[in-house]
N, C-alpha and C positions, 0 to 999 in steps of 0.2 A: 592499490585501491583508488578507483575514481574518485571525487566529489560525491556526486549520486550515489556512489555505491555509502559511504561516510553518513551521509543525513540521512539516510534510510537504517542505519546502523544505528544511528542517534534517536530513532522512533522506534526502535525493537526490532525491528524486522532483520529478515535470516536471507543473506543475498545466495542467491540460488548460483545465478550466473550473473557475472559484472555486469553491471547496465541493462539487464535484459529482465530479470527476474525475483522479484523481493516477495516474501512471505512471512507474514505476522500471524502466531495462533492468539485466539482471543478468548477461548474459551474451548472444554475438550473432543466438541463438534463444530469450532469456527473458525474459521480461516480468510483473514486479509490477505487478496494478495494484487500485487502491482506487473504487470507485463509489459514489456518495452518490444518492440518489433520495428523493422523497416518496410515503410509503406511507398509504395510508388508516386511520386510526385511530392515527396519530401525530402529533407536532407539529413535531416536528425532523425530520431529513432521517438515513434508514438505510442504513447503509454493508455493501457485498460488498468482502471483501478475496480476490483469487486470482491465482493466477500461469498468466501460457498459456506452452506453446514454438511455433515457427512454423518452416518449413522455410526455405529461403534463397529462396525464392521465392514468400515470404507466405504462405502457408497455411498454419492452425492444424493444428499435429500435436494436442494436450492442453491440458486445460483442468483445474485443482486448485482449486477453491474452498477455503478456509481459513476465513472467516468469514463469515454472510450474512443481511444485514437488521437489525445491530447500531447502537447509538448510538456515536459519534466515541468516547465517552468510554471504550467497549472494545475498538474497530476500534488507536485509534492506538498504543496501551501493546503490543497485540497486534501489531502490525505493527512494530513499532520492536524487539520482542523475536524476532521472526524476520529480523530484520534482523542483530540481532548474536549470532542461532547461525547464519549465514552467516557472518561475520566469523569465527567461532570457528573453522568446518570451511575456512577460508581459500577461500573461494566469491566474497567482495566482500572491496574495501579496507576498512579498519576508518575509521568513522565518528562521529557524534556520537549513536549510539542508545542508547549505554549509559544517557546522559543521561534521554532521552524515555520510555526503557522504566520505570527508577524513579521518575520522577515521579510516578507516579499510584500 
């Protein structure tokens, strides 16, 4: 298990695929999730962070991108920081993002 893959474990989320793919539910129609891809004329791998809602029956109602095509180094502070203004407006249980979000 990477790094990446560890802090993203550390903020709830469910690694799909190492480094590529992290998924947080946030409620029984919402869904966080983080996508890492290689994009041409980088070296590292650039991350979408966005949240969908889904009806009860699978289908995507919305889609909110938040960040898109960013290095981990600004996707995770970013993600970890909306993580505990969900914590704040009592939206999720409170976790270890206070931590992750100061780090950097």
């Amino acid at each position: 298990m990477t790094a990446i893959d560890s802090e993203f474990k550390r903020l709830g989320f469910n690694v799909g695929i190492s480094l590529k793919v992290f998924v947080r539910s946030i409620s029984k129609d919402c869904i966080l999730v983080v996508e890492g891809s290689r994009l041409k004329g980088f070296s590292e791998y650039r991350y979408t962070f966005y949240k969908t809602k889904h009806l009860p029956d699978g289908r995507m109602t919305s889609l909110k991108v938040y960040m898109e095509n960013e290095s981990i180094r600004r996707v995770l502070p970013y993600v970890a920081s909306f993580l505990s203004f969900l914590e704040r407006i009592k939206q999720i249980k409170k976790k270890e993002c206070e931590k992750v979000a100061s780090k950097e």
